[in-house]
N, C-alpha and C positions, 0 to 999 in steps of 0.2 A: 391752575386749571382754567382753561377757554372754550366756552360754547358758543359756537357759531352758528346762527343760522342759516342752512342753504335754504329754502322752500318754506311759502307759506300757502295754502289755497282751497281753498271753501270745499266743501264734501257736501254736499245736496244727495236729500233721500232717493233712493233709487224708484218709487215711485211716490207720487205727490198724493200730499194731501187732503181728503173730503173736504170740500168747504163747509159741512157742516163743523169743522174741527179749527175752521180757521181764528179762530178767537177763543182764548183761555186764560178765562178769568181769573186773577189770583185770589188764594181763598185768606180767611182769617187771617189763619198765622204767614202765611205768605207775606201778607201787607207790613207785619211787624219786623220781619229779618232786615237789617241794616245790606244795605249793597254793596255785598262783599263775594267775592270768588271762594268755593273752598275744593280743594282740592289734592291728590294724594298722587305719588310717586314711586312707580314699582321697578326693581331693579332686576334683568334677565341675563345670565351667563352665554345665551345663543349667540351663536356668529351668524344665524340664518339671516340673508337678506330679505324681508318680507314687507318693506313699507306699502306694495304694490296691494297686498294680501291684506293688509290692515285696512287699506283704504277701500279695499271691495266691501269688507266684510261691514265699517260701519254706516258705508249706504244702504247697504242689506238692512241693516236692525235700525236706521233714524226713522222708515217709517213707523215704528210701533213706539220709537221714544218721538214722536211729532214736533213735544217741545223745542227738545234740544238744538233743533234747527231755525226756529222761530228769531224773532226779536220782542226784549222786551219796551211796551210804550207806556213810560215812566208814567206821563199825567195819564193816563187812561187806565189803568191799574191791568194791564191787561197781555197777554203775550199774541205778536200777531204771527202765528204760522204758518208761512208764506213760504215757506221752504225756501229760507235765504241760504241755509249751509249752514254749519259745525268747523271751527276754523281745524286744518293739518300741517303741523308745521314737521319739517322735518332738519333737525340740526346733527351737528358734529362736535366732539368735544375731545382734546387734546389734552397731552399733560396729567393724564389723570388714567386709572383703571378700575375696575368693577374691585377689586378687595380695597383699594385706598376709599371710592365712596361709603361703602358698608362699614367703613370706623367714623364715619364722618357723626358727630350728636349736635350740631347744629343746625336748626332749619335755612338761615339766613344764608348758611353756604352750599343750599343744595336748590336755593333760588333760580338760577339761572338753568334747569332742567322742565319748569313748569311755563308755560306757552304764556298765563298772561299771571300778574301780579295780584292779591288778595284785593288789591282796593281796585283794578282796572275794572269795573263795572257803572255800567249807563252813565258812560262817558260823552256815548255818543249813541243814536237810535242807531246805527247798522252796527255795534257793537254786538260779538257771538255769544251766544250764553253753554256752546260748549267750547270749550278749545283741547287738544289734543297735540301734546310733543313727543314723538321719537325721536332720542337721540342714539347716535351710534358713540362709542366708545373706538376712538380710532389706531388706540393703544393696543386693545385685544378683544372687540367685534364683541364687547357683550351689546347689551340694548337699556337703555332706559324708557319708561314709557308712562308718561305723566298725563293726567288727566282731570281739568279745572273744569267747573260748572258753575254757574249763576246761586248762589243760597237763594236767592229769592223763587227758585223756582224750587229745588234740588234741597233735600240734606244730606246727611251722608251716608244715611241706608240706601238713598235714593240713588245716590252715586255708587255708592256697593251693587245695587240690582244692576245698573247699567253698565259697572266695568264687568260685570259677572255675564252678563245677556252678549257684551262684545266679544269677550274672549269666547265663549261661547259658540259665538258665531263667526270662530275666525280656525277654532277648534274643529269646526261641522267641516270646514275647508280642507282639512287634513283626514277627512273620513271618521273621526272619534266619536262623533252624531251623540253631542249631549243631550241636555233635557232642555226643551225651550225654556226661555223664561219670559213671559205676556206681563209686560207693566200694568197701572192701573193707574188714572188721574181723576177720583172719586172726590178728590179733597176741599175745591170749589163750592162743589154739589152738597158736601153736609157740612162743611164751615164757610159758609160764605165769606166774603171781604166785605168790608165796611168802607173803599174805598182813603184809610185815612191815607194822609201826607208821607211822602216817604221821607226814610229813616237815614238819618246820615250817619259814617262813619269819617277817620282818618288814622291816615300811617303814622305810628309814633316811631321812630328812629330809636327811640329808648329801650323799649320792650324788646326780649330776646327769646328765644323759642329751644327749648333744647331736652333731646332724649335721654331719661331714665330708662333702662332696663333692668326687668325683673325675672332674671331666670326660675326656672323649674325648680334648684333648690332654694331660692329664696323664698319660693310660696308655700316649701312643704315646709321650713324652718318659722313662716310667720304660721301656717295653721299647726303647727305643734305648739307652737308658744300660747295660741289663743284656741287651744281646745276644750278649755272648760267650758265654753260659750257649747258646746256641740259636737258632733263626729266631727273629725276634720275635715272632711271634705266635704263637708256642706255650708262651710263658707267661700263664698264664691273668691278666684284671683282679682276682679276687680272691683267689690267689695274691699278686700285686706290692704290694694293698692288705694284706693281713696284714702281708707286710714292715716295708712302711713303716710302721706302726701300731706291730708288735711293737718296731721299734727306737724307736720314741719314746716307748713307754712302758717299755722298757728306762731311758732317759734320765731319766724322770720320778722314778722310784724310786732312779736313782743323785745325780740331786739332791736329795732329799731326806735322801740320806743322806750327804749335804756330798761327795759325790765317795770316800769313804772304800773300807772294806773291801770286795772285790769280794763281790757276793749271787747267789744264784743264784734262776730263777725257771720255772716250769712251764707252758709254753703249751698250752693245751687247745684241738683245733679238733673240731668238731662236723662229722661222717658221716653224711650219707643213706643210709642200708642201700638202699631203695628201687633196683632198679636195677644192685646188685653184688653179690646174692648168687648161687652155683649153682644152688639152687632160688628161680626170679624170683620175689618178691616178686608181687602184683596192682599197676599202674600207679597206680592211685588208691589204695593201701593205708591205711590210716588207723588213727592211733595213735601212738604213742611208738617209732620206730622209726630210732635212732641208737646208735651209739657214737661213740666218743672217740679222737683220737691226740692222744698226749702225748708232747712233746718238754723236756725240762728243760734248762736253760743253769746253767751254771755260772762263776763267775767273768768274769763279763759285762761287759766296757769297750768304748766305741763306738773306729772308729777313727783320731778326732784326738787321743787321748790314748795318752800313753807307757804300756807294760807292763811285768808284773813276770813272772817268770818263770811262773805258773800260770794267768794271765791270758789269754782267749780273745776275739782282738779279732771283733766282730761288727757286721757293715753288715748295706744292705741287699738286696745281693750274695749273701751268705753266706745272710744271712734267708732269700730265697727259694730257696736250694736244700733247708737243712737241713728246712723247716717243709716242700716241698713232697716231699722224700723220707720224712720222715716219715708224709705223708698218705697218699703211694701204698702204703707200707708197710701202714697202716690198710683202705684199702679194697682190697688183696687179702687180706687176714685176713674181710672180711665173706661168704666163704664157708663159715666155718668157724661161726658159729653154727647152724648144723643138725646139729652133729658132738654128742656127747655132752659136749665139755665147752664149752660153748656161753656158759655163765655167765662162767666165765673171758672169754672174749670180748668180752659186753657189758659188763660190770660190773668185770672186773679193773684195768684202766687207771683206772678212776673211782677206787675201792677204795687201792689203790697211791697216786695222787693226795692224794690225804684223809689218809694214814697219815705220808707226807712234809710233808704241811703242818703237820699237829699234832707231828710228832717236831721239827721244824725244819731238818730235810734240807735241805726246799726253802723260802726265806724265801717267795713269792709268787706268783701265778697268775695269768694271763692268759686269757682262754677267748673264741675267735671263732665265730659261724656264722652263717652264710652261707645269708640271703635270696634270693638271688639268681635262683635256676631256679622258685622259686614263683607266677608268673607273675600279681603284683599289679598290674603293672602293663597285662597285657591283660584286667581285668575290666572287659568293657562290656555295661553294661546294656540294653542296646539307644538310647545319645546319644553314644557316643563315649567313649575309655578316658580311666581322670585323667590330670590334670596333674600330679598332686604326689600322694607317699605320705608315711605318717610311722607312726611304731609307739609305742603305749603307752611310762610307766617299766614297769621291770622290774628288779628286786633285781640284786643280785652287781656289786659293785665290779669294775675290771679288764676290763671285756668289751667286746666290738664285737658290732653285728650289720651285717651287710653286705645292703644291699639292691640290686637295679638302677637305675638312673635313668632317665628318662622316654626319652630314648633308645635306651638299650639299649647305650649306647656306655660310658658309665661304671659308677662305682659311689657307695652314697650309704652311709659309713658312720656309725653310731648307736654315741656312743662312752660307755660308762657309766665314771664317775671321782668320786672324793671330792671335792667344793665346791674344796676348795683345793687338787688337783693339779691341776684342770684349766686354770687359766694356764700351770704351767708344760708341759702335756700343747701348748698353744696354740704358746708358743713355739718349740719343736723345729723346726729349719729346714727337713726334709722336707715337716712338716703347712703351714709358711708357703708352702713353695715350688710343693708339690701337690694343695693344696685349697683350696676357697673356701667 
């Protein structure tokens, strides 16, 4: 497979800027995101020639996303929106077709369809904080159509409102006159930044990135299995997918460690604020706009193995109560950042987190969030919504992101692991028995 670049070149909003808008200050949690790209990958069956059509459409909607055109100025903590452009590239790829990519469960080989690299940020001050690649498939004229943004500006609901606002308004071009959708960039304003130091990341060549999928009957076969908890369908798909994740990579790390000493390990699940706070959030808010529940296990043995007395046996039974009483936990606490100690709030769990890993309290960490409601998979451009999604690498060993699947019946998850856990991650008889 070979992706070529033909075209690269700036897309500046169709009209400029307020000066009152030209500076945007990063908020709280903004300052804390490591400078990394994240970004996601939708795959379209059209043969339609439209890249003229795409590039009208997202001059049309950069005025209302302002940022995205902007530059970020690292020591000033601050984005300056000068209406520099949104990069457009537009490539060719050979050797390959739209059914061979949609088998593909590797992130790392579906790299060379996303415009710029997870770690290619503030490289440089005229560096884009959006980028944008269609690619043609020159085998059989489907489209790929990939779409990276800055984290430090953008998370991924934020990037959900925006591919949803572009298709949108690429849809409005073909007469189908959806529903607007008006961002909001509030998040400055009630969390300020504290100006700290920015956060560094790097590419590990070790870590691998690759898709579980969980069909429609895997999830009715796990909520029959775990119906004594409740109706069955009031436990959520991405609930039941932590679970089973959580306990297999429980497994992962007690083989490695020859079945020995019990370890204890900290699972992080990532909150939409969006939506559960007492003073609502805007719908479209846009930004860095999460916290964390954190649940810590201790002395962790699955349960076909014998205990010692300190030993806490844990399924995936167990999994799905503790992780999802933990979360309800979390998102009734999300009214509470509007109170004065607000900081505590977003940042304490993280804080706490980090202080545990470095003392060795906690040997490990696990950290899941959930794609799922961002609604990548109804972006239609006016031909019809993809077939297939897939999402950039992205740093941090130990992690999942949980996406929907083209149905809407399952869940597709993106599992990041070191080169050489991930057979034994393969093995665990849940991941054999519930995904494909």
């Amino acid at each position: 497979m070979k992706v070529k670049v033909v075209r690269r070149k700036l897309i500046k909003p169709c009209t400029s800027t307020p000066p009152n808008l030209n500076k945007y200050k990063l908020s709280y949690m903004d300052e804390r995101i490591p400078p990394i790209n994240v970004g996601v990958i939708l795959f379209y069956p059209t043969k339609q020639k439209i890249r003229h059509q795409l590039e009208e459409s997202l001059a049309k909607i950069l005025p209302e996303f302002y940022l995205l055109a902007g530059r970020h100025i690292t020591n000033d903590h601050v984005v300056d929106c000068s209406d520099q452009g949104a990069e457009f590239v537009k490539a060719e790829a050979v050797d390959v077709d739209l059914t061979d990519l949609l088998k593909i469960k590797e992130a790392e080989l579906l790299n060379d369809f996303l415009p710029t690299k997870f770690y290619q940020v503030d490289k440089s001050p005229t560096d884009p904080l959006l980028s944008i690649q269609i690619t043609e498939l020159m085998s059989c004229g489907a489209l790929v159509i990939s779409v990276s943004v800055c984290h430090k500006i953008f998370d991924a609901s934020s990037l959900g409102t925006f591919v949803m606002a572009w298709s949108n308004s690429t849809n409005d071009n073909n007469n189908n006159h959806p529903i607007a959708i008006c961002p909001s960039f509030e998040s400055p304003l009630l969390f300020p930044g504290t100006n700290l130091s920015p956060v560094r990341t790097s590419y590990d060549p070790s870590i691998v990135f690759k898709r579980f999928s969980f069909g429609k009957d895997a999830i009715a076969s796990l909520r029959k299995k775990l119906s004594r908890l409740g109706p069955p369908t009031r436990i959520s798909r991405v609930r039941l997918v932590c679970a089973v994740m959580a306990k297999a990579l429980f497994g992962v790390d007690r083989a490695k460690h020859d079945g020995g000493e019990s370890r204890s390990c900290l699972v992080s699940q990532a909150v939409n604020m969006r939506g559960r706070t007492i003073q609502p959030l805007q719908n479209h808010s846009c930004g860095n706009l999460v916290v964390f529940s954190l649940t810590p296990f201790f002395n962790i043995i699955p349960p076909a193995e014998t205990t010692n007395g300190d030993d806490v046996v844990i399924g995936i039974e167990q999994l799905v109560g503790i992780l999802g009483d933990s979360l309800e936990r979390t998102i009734a606490d999300c009214a509470k950042p509007f109170s004065p100690g607000w900081h505590t709030v977003m940042m304490g769990p993280v804080a706490d987190m980090f202080a545990k890993l470095r003392s060795g309290e906690i040997n490990y960490s696990i950290t899941f969030s959930d794609w799922s409601k961002f609604g990548f998979y109804e972006a239609d451009f006016g031909w019809g919504k993809p077939v297939g999604a897939g999402i950039g690498i992205m740093p941090r060993e130990n992690s999942v992101i949980l996406m929907d699947n083209k149905e809407g019946d399952g869940i597709e998850a993106w599992v990041k692991l070191n080169r050489d856990d991930m057979p034994l991650f393969e093995q665990d008889d849940d991941i054999k028995l519930y995904t494909t």
